[in-house]
MIFI-216972 format. One line per field, with one value per residue (C-alpha): residue number from 1; residue in one letter; x negated, y, z. Coordinates in nm, 3 decimals. Example, Ala and Ser with C-alpha at 12.3 -4.5 7.8 and 13.67 -1.06 7.14 Angstrom:
2
num = (1, 2)
residu = (A, S)
u = (-1.230, -1.367)
v = (-0.450, -0.106)
w = (0.780, 0.714)
***
This chain:
138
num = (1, 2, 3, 4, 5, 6, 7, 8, 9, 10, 11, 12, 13, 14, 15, 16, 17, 18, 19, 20, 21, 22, 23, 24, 25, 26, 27, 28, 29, 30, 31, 32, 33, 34, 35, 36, 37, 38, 39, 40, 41, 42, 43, 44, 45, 46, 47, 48, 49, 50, 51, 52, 53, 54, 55, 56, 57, 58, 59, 60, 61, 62, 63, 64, 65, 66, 67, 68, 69, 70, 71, 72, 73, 74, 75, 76, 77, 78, 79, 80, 81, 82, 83, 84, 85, 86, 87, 88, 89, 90, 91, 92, 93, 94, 95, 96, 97, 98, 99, 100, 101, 102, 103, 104, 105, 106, 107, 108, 109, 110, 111, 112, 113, 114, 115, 116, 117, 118, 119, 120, 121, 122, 123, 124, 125, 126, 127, 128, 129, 130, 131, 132, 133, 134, 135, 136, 137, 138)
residu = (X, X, X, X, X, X, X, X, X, X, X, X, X, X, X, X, X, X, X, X, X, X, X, X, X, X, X, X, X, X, X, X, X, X, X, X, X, X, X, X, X, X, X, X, X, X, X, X, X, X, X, X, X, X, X, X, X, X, X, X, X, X, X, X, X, X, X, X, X, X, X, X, X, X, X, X, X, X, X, X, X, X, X, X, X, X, X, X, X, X, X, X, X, X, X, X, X, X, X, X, X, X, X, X, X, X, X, X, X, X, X, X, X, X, X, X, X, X, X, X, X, X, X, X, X, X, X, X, X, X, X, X, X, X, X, X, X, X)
u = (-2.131, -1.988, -1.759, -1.481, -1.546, -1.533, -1.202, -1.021, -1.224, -1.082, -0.732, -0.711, -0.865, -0.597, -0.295, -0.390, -0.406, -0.102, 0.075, -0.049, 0.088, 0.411, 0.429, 0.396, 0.644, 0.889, 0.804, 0.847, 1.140, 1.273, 1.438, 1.575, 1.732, 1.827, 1.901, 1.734, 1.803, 1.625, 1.341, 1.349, 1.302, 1.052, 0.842, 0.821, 0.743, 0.421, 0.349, 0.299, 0.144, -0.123, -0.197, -0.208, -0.435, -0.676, -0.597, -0.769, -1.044, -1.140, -1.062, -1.345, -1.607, -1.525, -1.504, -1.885, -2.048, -1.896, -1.723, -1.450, -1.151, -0.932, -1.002, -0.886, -0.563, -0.517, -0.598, -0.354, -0.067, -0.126, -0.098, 0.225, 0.358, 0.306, 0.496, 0.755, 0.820, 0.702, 0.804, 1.144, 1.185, 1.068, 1.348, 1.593, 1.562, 1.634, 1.949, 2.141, 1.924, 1.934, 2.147, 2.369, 2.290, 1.901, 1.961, 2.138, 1.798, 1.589, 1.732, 1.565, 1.261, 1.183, 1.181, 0.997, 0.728, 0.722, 0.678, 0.352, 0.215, 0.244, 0.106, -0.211, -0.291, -0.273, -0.531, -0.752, -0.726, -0.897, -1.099, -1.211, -1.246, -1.410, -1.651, -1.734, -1.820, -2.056, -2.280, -2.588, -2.652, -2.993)
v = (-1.637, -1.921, -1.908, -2.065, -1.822, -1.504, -1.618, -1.634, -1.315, -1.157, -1.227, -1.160, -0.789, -0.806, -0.898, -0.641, -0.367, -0.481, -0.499, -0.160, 0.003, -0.186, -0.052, 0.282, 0.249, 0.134, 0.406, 0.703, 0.551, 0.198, 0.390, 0.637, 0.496, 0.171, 0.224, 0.089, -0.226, -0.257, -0.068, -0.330, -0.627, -0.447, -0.378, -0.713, -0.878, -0.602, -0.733, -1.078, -1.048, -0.837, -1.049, -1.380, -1.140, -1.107, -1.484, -1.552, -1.323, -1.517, -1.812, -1.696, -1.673, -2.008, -2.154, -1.966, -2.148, -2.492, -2.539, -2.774, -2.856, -2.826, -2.401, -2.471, -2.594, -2.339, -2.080, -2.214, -2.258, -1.890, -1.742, -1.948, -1.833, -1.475, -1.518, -1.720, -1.553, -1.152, -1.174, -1.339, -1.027, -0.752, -0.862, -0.935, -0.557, -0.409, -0.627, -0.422, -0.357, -0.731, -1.000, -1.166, -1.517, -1.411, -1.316, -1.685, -1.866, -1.594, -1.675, -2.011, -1.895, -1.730, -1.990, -2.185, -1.971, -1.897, -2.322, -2.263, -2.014, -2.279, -2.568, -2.317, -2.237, -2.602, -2.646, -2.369, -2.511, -2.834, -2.734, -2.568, -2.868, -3.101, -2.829, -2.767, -3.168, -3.103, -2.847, -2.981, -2.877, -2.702)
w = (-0.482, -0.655, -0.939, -0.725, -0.465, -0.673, -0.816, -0.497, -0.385, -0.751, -0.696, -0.315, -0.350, -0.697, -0.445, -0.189, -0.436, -0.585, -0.220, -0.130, -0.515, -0.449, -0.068, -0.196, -0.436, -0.227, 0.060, -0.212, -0.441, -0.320, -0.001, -0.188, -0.478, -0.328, 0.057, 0.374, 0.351, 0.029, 0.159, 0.439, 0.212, -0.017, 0.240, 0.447, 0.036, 0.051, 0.424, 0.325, 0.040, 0.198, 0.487, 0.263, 0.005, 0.285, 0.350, 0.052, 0.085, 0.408, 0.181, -0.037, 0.196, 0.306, -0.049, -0.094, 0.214, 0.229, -0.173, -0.008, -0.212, 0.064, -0.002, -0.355, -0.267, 0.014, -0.295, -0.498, -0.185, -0.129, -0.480, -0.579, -0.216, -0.298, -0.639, -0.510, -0.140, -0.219, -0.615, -0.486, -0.223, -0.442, -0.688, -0.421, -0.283, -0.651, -0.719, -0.839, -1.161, -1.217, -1.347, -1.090, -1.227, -1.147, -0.810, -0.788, -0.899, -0.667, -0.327, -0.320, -0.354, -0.107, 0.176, -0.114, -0.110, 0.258, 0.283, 0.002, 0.247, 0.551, 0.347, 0.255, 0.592, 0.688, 0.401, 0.542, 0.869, 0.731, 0.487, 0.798, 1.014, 0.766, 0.675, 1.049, 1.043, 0.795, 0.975, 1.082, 1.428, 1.552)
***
């Protein structure tokens, strides 16, 4: 595989771990200590970061074949989406154990982050097409 490659296989397998920890987490204490609601939010953060971790583990295996720079970009999209959109959420749903000027700057984020996650899928999707352009045909 290709450095590129393994890096976005690294932190994809590293964000679905993560998402699976923090969806534990919030299945066995978020619920309890902070109500359903926060359970709610906690858990749809963990949803989206797992799917867009196994985003970029298709990502990888993209990246290894064709090494487009479009999969870059998508890479990058993705990870700042998952800080900005799940990080925003996970702090959103324990609010009460942080600063109200914090939860202030945190609202934004999240449709921030849920725009990086659109704008990497559009990369994918032609990183995608211009690789498929490059595939010599039999």
């Amino acid at each position: 595989m290709t450095r590129a490659a393994i890096t976005i296989a690294f932190f994809g397998v590293l964000f679905c771990l993560l998402s699976v920890v923090l969806g534990a987490m919030a299945a066995h204490m978020v619920k309890s200590q902070f109500g359903p609601s926060a359970y709610d939010t906690f858990a749809l953060a963990s949803q989206y970061q797992f799917y867009h971790g196994l985003g970029l583990l298709a990502l990888a295996v993209f990246q290894n074949k064709y090494k487009n720079n479009y999969f870059t970009l998508a890479f990058i999209c993705f990870s700042i989406g998952i800080l900005l959109f799940s990080g925003s959420l996970y702090l959103l749903a324990l609010k009460s154990i942080i600063l109200p000027s914090l939860i202030k700057i945190l609202g934004p984020l999240t449709p921030i982050g849920g725009i990086f996650f659109i704008i990497g899928w559009i990369f994918f999707l032609i990183g995608i097409v211009k690789s498929k352009a490059h595939v010599k045909t039999l």
